[in-house]
C-alpha positions in Angstrom: 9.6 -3.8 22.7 10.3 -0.2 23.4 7.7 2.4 22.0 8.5 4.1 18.9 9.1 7.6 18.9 7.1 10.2 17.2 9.1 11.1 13.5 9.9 14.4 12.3 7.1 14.4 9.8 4.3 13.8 12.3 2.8 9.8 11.8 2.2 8.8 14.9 3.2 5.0 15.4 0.7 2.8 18.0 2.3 1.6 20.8 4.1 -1.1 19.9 6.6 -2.2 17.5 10.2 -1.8 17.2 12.0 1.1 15.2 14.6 0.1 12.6 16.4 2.3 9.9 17.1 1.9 6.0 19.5 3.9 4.5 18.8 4.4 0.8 18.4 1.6 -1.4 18.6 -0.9 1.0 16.3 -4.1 0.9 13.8 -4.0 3.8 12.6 -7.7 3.0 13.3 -10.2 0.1 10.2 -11.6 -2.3 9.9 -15.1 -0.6 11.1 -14.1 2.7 8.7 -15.4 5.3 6.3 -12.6 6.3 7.0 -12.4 10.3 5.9 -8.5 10.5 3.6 -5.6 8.7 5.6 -2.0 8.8 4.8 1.4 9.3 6.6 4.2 7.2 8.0 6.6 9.8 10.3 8.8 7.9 11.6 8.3 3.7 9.9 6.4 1.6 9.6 2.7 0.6 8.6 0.7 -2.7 7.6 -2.9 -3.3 9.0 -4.6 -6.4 9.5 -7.7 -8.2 12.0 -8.6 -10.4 11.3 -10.9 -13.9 13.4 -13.5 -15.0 14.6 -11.2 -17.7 16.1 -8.6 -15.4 13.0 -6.6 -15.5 11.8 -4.4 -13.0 8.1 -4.4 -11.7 6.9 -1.6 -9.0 4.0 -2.6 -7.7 3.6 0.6 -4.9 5.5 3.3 -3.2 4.9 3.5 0.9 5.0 7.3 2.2 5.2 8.5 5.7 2.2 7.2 7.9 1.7 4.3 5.0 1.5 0.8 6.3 2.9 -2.5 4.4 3.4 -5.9 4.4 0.1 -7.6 4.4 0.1 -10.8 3.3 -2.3 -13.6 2.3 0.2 -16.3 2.3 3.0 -17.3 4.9 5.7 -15.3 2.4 6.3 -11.8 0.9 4.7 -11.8 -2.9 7.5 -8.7 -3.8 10.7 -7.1 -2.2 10.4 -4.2 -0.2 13.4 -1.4 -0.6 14.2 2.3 0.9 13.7 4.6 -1.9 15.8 6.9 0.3 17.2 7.0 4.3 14.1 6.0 5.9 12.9 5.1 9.2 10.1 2.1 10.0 8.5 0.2 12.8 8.3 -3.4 12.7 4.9 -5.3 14.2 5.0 -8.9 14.4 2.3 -10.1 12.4 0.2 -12.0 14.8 -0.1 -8.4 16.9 -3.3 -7.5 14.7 -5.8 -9.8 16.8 -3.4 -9.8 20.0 -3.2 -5.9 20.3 -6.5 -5.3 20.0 -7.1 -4.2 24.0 -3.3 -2.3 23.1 -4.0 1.6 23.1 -2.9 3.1 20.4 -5.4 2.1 18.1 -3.1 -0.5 15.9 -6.5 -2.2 15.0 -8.3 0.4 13.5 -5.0 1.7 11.7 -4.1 -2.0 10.6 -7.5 -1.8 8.7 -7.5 1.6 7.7 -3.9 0.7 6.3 -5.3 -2.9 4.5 -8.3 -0.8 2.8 -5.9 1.7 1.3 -3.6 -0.7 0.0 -6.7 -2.4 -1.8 -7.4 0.9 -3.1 -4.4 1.9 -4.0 -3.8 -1.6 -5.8 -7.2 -1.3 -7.9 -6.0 2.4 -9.0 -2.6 0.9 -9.9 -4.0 -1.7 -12.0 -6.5 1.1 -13.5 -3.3 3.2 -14.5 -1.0 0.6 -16.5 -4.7 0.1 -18.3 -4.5 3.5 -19.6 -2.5 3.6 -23.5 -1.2 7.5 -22.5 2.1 8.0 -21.1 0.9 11.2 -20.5 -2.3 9.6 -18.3 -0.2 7.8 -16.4 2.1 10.3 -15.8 -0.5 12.9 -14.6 -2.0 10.0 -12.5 1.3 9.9 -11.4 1.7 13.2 -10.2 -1.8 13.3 -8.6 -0.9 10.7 -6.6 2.1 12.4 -5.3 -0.1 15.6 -4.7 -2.7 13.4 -2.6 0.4 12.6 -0.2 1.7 15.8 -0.1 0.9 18.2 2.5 1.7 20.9 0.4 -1.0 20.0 -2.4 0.3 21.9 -5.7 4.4 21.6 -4.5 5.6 17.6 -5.1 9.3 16.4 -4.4 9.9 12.7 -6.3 11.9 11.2 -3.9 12.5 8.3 -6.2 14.4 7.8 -9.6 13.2 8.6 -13.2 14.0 4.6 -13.5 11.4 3.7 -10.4 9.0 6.1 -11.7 9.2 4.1 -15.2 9.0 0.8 -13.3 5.8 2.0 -11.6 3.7 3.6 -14.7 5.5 0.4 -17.3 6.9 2.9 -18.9 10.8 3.6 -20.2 12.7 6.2 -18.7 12.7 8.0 -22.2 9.1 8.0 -22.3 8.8 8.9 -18.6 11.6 12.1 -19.2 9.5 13.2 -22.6 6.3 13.1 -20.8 7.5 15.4 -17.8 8.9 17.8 -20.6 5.6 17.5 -22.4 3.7 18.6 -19.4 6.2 21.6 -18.9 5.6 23.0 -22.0 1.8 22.9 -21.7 2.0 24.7 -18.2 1.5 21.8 -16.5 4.3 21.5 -14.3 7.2 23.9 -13.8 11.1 22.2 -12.4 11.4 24.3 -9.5 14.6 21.8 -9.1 15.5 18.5 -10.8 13.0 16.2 -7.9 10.9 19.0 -6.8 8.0 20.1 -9.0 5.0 22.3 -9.1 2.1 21.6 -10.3 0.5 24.9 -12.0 -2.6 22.7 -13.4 -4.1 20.4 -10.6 -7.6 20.5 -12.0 -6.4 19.9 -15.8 -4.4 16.8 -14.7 -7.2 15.3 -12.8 -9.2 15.9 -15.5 -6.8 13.9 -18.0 -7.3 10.9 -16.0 -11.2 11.5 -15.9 
C-alpha cells in the first residue's frame, strides 16, 4: 500500500492504509457489508445511518476530519456509512490494529484514541435523544460542531437540515424552528445559509447543563 498523503486540513494519517475518495452522497459501506477495514476521515465529512423498515432514517454519528470509523464487534457493519459531502478517507484492513503495532506512525495509539471517542461520542448521543427540548438538542448540536471546529464560535453544517433532523430525532420543521428560535434570542446569527455563528457559547452549554 502506498502511504497516504497529508490532507489540506492537517490529520495526519499513520503510515499505512490506502487513500480512496467519495464524492457527496455516496455510500462508503452498506449495513451488513462484511467489515474488512476501519477509516480515517481525511478530508469532508462522513455519517453512519440506518434505515427502518418504514423508510425512516436513523443517524447514529457524523465522522469529521482526523475522526476514525468502522469499529466493529461483529464480522459485519451494524449501519451504512455515506459522504455528507466530497470527501477523502484511508482504508486499514482491519486485522492491521495488532499487526501494525511495531508500524511507525502510531496507528495503535490512534486506533484507541479513535475507539474511546466513538464510545464517548455514542454515550452523549444516546444522552441527547433523552433530552424532551428540541431546543437542547439543537444547542447540543451546535456545541458539538464548535468542539470540531477550529474556529470555536464560527461553525459551517456541512450536512442537510434533513441529516441534522435524522441525528437529534427530530423533523426538519422542528429542526428549522429551533435554529430560528435561537436567532432571535442572540444565539446564533446566519452569516450564510450552512455557516453560523455562535454569539452565545457559554449560554448554549449551559442549556444542556
Amino acid at each position: 500500500m502506498q502511504p497516504a498523503p497529508q490532507p489540506r486540513s492537517g490529520a495526519a494519517p499513520p503510515a499505512i492504509g490506502a487513500v480512496r475518495s467519495f464524492a457527496a452522497n455516496q455510500t462508503i459501506y452498506f449495513e451488513g457489508e462484511l467489515a474488512a477495514n476501519f477509516v480515517l476521515v481525511l478530508d469532508g465529512l462522513v455519517r453512519s445511518c440506518s434505515t427502518f423498515s418504514d423508510g425512516r432514517r436513523f443517524i447514529g454519528a457524523f465522522f469529521a476530519v482526523g475522526d476514525m470509523f468502522g469499529f466493529e464487534p461483529l464480522a459485519t457493519y451494524q449501519a451504512s456509512a455515506e459522504a455528507v459531502c466530497q470527501t477523502s478517507l484511508v482504508f486499514y484492513p482491519a486485522r492491521d490494529p495488532i499487526e501494525a503495532c511495531g508500524t511507525p506512525g502510531g496507528l495503535p495509539k490512534q486506533v484507541l484514541e479513535s475507539m474511546m471517542l466513538c464510545i464517548g461520542r455514542s454515550r452523549d448521543h444516546a444522552r441527547l435523544l433523552g433530552r424532551f427540548s428540541a431546543i437542547e438538542r439543537l444547542s447540543a448540536f451546535l456545541v458539538e460542531c464548535s468542539e470540531r471546529s477550529k474556529a470555536r464560535d464560527f461553525v459551517t453544517l456541512e450536512m442537510t437540515r434533513q441529516d441534522i433532523a435524522d441525528y437529534l430525532g427530530l423533523t426538519v420543521e422542528t429542526v428549522s424552528r429551533g435554529l430560528a428560535q435561537l436567532k432571535r434570542d442572540g444565539m446564533v446569527q446566519f452569516v450564510s445559509a450552512r455557516q453560523l455563528k455562535l454569539l452565545d457559547l457559554p449560554t448554549l452549554r449551559a442549556i444542556n447543563l
